[in-house]
C-alpha positions in Angstrom: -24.9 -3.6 18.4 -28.1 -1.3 18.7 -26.4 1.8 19.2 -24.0 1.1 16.1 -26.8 -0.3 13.4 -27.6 3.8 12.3 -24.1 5.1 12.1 -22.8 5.5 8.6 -18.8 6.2 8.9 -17.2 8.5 6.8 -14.1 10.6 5.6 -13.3 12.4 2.2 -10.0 13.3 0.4 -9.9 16.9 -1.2 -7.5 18.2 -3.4 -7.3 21.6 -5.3 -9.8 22.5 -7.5 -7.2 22.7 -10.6 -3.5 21.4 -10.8 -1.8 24.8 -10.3 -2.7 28.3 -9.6 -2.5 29.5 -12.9 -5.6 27.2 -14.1 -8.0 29.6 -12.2 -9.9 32.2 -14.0 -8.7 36.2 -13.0 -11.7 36.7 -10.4 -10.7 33.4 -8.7 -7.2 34.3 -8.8 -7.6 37.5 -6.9 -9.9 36.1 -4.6 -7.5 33.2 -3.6 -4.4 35.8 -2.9 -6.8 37.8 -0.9 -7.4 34.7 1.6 -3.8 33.3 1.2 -2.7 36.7 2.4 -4.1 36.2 5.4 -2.8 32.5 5.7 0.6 32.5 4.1 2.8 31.9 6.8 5.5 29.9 5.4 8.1 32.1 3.6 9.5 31.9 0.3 6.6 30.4 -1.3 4.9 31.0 -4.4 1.6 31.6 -4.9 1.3 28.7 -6.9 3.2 26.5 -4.6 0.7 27.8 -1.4 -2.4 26.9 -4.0 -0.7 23.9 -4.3 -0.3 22.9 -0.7 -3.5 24.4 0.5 -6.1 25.2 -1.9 -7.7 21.5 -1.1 -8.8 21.9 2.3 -11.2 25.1 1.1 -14.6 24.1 -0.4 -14.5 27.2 -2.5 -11.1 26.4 -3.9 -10.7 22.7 -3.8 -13.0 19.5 -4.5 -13.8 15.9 -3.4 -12.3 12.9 -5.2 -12.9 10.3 -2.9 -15.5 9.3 -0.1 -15.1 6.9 1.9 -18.1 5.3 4.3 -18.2 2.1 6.5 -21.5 0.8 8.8 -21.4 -2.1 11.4 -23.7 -5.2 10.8 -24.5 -8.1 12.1 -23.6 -11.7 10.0 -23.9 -14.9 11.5 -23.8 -13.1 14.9 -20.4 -11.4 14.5 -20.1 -7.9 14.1 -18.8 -6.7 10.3 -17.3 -3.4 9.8 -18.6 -3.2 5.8 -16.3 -0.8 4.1 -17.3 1.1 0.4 -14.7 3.4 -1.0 -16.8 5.9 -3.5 -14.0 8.0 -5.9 -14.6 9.9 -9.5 -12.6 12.5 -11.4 -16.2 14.0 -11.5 -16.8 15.6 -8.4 -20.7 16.2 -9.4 -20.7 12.4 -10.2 -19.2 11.1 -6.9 -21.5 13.4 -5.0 -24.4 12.6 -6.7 -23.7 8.2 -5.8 -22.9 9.8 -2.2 -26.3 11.6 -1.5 -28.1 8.7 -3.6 -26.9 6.4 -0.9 -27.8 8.5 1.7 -31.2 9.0 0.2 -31.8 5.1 0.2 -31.1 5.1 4.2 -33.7 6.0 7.0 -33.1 9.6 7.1 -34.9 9.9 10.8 -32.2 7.7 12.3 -29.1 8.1 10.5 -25.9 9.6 12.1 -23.1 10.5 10.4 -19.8 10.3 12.1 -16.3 11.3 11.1 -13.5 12.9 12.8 -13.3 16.6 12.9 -16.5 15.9 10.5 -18.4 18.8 12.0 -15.5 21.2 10.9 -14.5 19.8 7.5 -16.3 16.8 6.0 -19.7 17.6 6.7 -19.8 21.6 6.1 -17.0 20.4 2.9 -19.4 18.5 1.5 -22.1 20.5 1.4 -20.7 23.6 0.3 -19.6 21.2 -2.7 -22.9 19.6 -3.0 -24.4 23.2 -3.5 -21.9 24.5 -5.7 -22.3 21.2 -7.9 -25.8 22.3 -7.9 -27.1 18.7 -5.8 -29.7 19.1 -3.3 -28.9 18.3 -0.2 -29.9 15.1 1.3 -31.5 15.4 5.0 -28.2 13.9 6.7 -26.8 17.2 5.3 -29.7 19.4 6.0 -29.3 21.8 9.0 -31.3 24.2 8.0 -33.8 25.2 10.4 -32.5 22.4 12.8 -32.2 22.6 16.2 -28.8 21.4 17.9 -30.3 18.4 19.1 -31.6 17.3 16.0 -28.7 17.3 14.2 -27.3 13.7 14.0 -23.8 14.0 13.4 -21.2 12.5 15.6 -17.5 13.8 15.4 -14.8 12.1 17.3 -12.5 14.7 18.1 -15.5 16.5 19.8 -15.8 13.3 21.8 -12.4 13.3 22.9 -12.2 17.1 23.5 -15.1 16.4 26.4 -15.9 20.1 25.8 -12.2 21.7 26.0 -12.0 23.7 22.3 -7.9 24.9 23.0 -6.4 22.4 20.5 -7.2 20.0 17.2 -6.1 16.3 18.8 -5.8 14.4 14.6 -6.9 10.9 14.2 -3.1 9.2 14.2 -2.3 10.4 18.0 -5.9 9.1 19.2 -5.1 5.8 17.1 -1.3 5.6 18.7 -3.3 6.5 22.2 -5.6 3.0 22.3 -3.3 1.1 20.3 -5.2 1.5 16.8 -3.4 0.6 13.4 -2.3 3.7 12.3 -3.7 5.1 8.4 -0.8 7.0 8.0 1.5 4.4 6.6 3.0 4.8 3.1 0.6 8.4 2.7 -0.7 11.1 4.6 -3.0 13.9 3.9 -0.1 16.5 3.1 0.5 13.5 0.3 -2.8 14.1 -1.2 -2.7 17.0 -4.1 1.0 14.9 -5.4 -0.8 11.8 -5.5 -3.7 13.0 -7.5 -1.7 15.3 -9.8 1.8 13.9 -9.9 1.2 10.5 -9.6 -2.7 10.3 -11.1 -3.3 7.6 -8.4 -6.6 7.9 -7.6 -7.4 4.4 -6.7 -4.5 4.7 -4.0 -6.3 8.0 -2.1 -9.6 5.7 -2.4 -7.5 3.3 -0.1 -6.1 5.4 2.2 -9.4 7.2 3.1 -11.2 3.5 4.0 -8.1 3.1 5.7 -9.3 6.1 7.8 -13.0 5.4 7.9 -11.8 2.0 9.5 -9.8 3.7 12.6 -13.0 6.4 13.3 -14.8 3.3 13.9 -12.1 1.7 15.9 -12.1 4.9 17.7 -15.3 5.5 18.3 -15.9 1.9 19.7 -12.9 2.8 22.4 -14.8 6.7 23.3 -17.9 4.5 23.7 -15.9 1.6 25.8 -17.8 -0.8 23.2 -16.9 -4.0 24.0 -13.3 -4.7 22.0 -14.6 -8.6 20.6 -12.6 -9.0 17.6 -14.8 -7.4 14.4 -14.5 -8.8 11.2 -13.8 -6.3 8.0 -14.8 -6.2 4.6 -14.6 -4.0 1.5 -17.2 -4.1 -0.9 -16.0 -3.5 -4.2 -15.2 0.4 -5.2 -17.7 2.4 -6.9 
């Protein structure tokens, strides 16, 4: 349980900054055909309909609207996977609860650990941390860092055991040792729809401590943790 009491669990959901392409000011405009030029592979699709499917998974064109975190503990001498789902329609909000729990945590020891976090959660959220105008919190920090002192854990970097050919995503290393799968009634492609089409926010919130639960079931298995039956709890959003 040592090894697990410092590690704060984590995944965000992104979505485009606005609803539709259209809702961007003329600098922004041109600046997001200039990189979808380079990425537009799919043909027949309209620039709104790739700023619609895509624009999310940029910091500089999309935003956060949900955080989701989870921590082992100790209670009554079982092991507790405590679950918080954080969400806002204001992104400066949300961030500002996220890095005001971060603040209130020992900043010497923490680890943060998500999959494919050192490639999109962690550098996502703090690009938007910066942009929102939010310092950011030490966890964040790498500035002037060396490698070594950078406590972030990602579990697709576990499992790559130093191989960088190909992305392994969180549902084939969750069908490999038997996890529940996330990916039930929503995946991430469902994400934008579900916040503009369906204004659901409260149903992203779920699915995203839905996949802060299987990074820690994963990360248990890359560590060959002891599998003793965990309990789980959510603490109430927000």
């Amino acid at each position: 349980m040592k090894e697990l009491k410092d590690i704060l669990f984590l995944d965000i959901e992104t979505v485009s900054s606005g609803e539709t392409y259209e809702e961007l000011n003329e600098r922004m405009k041109i600046l997001w055909s200039r990189k979808a030029s380079f990425l537009k592979k799919e043909e027949g699709l309209t620039e709104d309909e790739f700023y619609f499917q895509r624009a999310g998974i940029y910091a500089e064109f999309g935003k956060i609207v949900s955080i989701g975190i989870g921590f082992f503990h100790l209670e009554e001498e079982k092991r507790v996977l405590r679950l918080k789902a954080l969400y806002d329609e204001n992104e400066k909000a949300l961030l500002e609860r996220f890095s005001t729990i971060l603040g209130k945590m020992k900043s010497d020891s923490l680890k943060l650990c998500a999959h494919n976090g050192r490639e999109f959660d962690f550098p996502y959220l703090s690009r938007r941390m910066l942009i929102n105008g939010i310092s950011l919190p030490t966890a964040l920090d790498l500035s002037g860092k060396k490698p070594w002192e950078i406590n972030h854990i990602d579990t697709m970097d576990m499992w790559k055991f130093g191989d960088w050919k190909h992305y392994t995503s969180l549902d084939l290393l969750a069908a490999i040792f038997n996890i529940e799968s996330s990916k039930t009634d929503m995946n991430g492609s469902d994400v934008n729809r579900v916040y503009y089409k369906d204004r659901n926010l409260g149903k992203i919130a779920d699915y995203c401590l839905q996949d802060v639960a299987v990074t820690a079931q994963l990360y248990l298995k890359l560590k060959n943790i002891t599998s003793e039956p965990f309990e789980v709890t959510v603490t109430p959003a927000n």
